[in-house]
C-alpha positions as CSV (number, residue, x, y, z in Angstrom):
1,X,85.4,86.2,69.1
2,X,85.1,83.3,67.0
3,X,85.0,80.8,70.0
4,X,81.7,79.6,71.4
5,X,83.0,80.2,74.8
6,X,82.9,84.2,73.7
7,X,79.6,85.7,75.4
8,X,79.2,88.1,72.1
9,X,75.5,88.3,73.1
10,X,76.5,90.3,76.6
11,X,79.1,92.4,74.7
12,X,76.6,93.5,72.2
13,X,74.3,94.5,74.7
14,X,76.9,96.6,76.5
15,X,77.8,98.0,73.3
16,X,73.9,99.1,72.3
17,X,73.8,101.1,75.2
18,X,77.5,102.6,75.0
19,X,78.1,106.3,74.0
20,X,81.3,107.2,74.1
21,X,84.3,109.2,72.2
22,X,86.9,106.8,71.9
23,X,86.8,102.8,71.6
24,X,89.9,100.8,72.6
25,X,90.1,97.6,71.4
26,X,92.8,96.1,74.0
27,X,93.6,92.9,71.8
28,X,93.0,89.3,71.4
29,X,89.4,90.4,69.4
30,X,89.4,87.6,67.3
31,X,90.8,84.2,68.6
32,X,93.3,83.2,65.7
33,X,95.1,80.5,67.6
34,X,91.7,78.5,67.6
35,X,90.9,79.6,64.1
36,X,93.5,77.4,63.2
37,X,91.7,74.3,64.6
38,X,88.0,75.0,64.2
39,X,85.7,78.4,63.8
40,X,82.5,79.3,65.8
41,X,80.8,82.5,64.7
42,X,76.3,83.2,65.1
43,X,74.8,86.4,64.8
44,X,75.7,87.6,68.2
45,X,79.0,88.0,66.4
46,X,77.6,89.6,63.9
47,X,75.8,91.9,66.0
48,X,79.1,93.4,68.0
49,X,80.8,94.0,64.6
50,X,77.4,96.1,63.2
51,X,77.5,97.9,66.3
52,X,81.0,98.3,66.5
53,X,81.0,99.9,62.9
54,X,77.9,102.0,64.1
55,X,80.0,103.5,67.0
56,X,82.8,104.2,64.2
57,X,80.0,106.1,62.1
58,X,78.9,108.2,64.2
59,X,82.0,109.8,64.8
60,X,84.0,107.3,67.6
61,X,87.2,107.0,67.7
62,X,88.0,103.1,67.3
63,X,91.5,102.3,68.1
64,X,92.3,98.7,67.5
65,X,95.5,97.2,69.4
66,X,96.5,93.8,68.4
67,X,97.0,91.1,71.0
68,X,98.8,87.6,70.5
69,X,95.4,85.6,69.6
70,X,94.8,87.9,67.1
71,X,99.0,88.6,66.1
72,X,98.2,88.1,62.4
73,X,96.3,91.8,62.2
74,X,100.0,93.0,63.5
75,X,101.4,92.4,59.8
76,X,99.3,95.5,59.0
77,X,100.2,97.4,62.0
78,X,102.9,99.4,60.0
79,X,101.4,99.9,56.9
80,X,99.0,102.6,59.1
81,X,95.7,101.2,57.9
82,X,92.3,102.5,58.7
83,X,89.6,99.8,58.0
84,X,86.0,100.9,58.0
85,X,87.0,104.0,60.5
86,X,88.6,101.4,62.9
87,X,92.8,102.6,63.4
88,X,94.9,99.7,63.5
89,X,98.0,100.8,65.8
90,X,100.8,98.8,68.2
91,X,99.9,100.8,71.0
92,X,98.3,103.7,72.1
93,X,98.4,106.5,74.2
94,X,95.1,108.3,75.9
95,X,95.0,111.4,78.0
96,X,91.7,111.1,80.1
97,X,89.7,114.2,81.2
98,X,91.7,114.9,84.2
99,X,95.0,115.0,82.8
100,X,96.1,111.4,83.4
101,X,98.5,109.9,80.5
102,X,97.9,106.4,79.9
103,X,99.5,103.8,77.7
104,X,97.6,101.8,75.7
105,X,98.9,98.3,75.2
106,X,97.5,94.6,74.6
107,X,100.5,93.4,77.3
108,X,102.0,90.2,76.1
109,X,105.3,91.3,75.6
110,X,106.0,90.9,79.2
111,X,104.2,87.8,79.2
112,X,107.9,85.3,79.3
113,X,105.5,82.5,78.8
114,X,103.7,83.5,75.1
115,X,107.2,85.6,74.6
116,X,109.4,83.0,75.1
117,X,107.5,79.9,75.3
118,X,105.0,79.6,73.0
119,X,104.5,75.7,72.9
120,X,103.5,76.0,76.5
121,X,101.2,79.2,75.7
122,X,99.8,76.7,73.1
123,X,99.3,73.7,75.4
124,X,97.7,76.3,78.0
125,X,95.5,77.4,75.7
126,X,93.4,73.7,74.4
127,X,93.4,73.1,78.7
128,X,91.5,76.7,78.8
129,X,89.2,75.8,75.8
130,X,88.3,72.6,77.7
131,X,87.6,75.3,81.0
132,X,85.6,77.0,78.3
133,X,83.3,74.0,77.1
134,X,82.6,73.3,80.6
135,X,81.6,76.6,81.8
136,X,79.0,76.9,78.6
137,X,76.7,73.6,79.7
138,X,77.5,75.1,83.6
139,X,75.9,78.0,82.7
140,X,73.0,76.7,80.5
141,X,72.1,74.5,84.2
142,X,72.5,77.7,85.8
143,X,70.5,79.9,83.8
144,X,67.7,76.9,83.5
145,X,67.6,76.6,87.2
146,X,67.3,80.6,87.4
147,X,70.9,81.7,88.6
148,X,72.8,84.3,86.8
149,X,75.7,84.1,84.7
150,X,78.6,82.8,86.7
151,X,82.4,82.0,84.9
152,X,83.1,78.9,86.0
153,X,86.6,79.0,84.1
154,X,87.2,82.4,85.6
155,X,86.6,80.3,88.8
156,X,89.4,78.0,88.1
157,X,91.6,80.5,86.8
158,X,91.7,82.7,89.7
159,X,92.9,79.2,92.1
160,X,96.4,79.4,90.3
161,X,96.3,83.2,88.8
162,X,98.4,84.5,92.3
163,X,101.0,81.8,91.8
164,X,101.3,82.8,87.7
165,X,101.3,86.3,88.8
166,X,104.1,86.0,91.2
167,X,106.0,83.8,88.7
168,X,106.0,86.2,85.5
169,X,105.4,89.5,87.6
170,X,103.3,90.7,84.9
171,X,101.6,93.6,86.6
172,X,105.0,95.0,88.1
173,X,107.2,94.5,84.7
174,X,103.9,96.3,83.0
175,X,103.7,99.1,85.3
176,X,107.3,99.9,85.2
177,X,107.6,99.8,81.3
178,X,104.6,102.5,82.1
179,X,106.6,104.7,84.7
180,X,110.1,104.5,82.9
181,X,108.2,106.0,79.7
182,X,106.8,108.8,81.4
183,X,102.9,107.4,81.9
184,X,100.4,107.6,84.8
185,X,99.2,104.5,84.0
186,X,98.8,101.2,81.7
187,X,95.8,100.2,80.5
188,X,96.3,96.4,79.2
189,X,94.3,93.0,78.5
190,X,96.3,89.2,77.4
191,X,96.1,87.7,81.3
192,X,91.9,88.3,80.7
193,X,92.0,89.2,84.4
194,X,89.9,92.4,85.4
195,X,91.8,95.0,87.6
196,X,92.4,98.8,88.6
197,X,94.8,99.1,91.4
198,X,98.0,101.1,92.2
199,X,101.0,99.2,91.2
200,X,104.6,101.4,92.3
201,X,103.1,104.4,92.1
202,X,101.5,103.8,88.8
203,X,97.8,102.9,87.8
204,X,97.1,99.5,86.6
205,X,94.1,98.6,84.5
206,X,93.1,95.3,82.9
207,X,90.1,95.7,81.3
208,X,89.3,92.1,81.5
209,X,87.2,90.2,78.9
210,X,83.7,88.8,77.1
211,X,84.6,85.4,77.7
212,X,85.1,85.4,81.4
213,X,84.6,88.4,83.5
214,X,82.4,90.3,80.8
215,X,84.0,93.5,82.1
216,X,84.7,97.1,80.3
217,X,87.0,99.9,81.8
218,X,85.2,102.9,80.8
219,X,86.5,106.8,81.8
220,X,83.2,108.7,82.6
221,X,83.0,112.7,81.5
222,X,84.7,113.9,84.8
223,X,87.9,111.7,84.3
224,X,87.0,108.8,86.4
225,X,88.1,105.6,85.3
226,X,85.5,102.5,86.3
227,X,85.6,98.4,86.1
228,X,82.3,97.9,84.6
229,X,81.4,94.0,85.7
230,X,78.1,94.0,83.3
231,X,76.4,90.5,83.7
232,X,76.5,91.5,87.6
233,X,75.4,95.0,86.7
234,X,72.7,93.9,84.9
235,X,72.2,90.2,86.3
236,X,72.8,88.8,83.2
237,X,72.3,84.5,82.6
238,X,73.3,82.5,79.9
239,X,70.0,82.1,78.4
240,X,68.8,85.8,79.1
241,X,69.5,87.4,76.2
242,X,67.8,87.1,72.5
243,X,70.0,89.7,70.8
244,X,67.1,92.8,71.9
245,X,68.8,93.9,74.6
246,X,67.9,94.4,77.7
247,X,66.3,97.5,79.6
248,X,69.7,98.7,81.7
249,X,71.9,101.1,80.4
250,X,76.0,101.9,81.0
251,X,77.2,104.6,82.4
252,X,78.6,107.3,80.2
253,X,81.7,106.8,78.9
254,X,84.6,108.7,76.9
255,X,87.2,106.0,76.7
């Protein structure tokens, strides 16, 4: 958040219709790196932090997990604050209804390009912003000629994201911090790529992003862990929503 590129008004949507135990917040929540240079915030923001609060007072268990756009709320990581009900933590573990132990992480330690070379993370990340721009009057024709909401910079993305893939071998290097630590699985964010899949024997699971894919990973009462795509759910477009919600509702969720 804190980007016009965020699509706050589909998250808050989501979120209305959302009843669940715990909340992970997977990182990169607020977009500090672009704080620096300029600051976009309207009430759809506003909205996902009411209702976010809401969740956490009525008993949800919000877990907040710094990412590397939002690095400066790591400074408070050790001082083990709770802000408003919302647990601010490094990582975190979850054990999902049937008996699966996962870890909890935002990821970009075994990113070797923000880790090593931030510059280059940095240059990256005003070519994405551009991607961002773009996609936002893409979508406003899309949306005026009666097409859904369709991420044009996920489009672009996904042309090089093998090739990055290969390169860092993010998803491996993840999954094996996972399986050396004793885990079933990893649930993580920073590469904004949705995905559940089998990685050596351990479960994968980016949960994607609001910007983007507008995905949530979401454990249902039995155990089952889900991708929820919600603007193809709900055939969401740019223009669609006025902050009411709409008339579709989520599957349950715990996690």
């Amino acid at each position: 958040m804190g980007t016009k590129g965020c699509r706050a008004e589909f998250l808050a949507d989501f979120l209305r219709q959302l009843s669940c135990e715990n909340l992970f917040l997977v990182g990169d929540i607020i977009d500090g790196w672009r704080l620096k240079k300029s600051w976009f915030w309207d009430r759809h923001h506003d909205e996902v932090l009411r209702l976010i609060l809401k969740h956490a007072r009525s008993g949800t268990n919000i877990v907040y997990v710094p990412g590397n756009h939002d690095e400066m709320m790591r400074d408070f990581v050790p001082l083990n604050l709770e802000i408003a009900g919302i647990k601010l933590v490094a990582e975190a573990e979850h054990i999902t209804a049937d008996g699966k132990r996962l870890l909890i992480t935002h990821g970009d330690a075994f990113d070797s390009v923000v880790r090593y070379a931030k510059f280059l993370a940095l240059l990256g990340d005003g070519a994405y912003t551009v991607a961002l721009i773009v996609n936002r009057y893409f979508n406003i024709f899309r949306a005026r000629m009666g097409y859904p909401y369709w991420s044009l910079s996920a489009w672009l993305k996904r042309q090089v994201k093998e090739a990055v893939k290969a390169i860092d071998r993010f998803e491996t290097a993840l999954a094996a911090d996972a399986h050396k630590r004793g885990f079933d699985g990893v649930v993580c964010g920073h590469i904004h790529h949705a995905e559940m899949r089998m990685v050596n024997g351990v479960l994968y699971l980016n949960d994607g992003d609001w910007v983007e894919s507008c995905t949530a990973l979401v454990e249902h009462v039995d155990g089952r862990l889900e991708l929820l795509d919600w603007v193809a759910m709900n055939r969401l477009s740019y223009l669609a929503l006025s902050g009411t919600g709409s008339n579709t509702h989520a599957a349950p969720a715990t996690a």
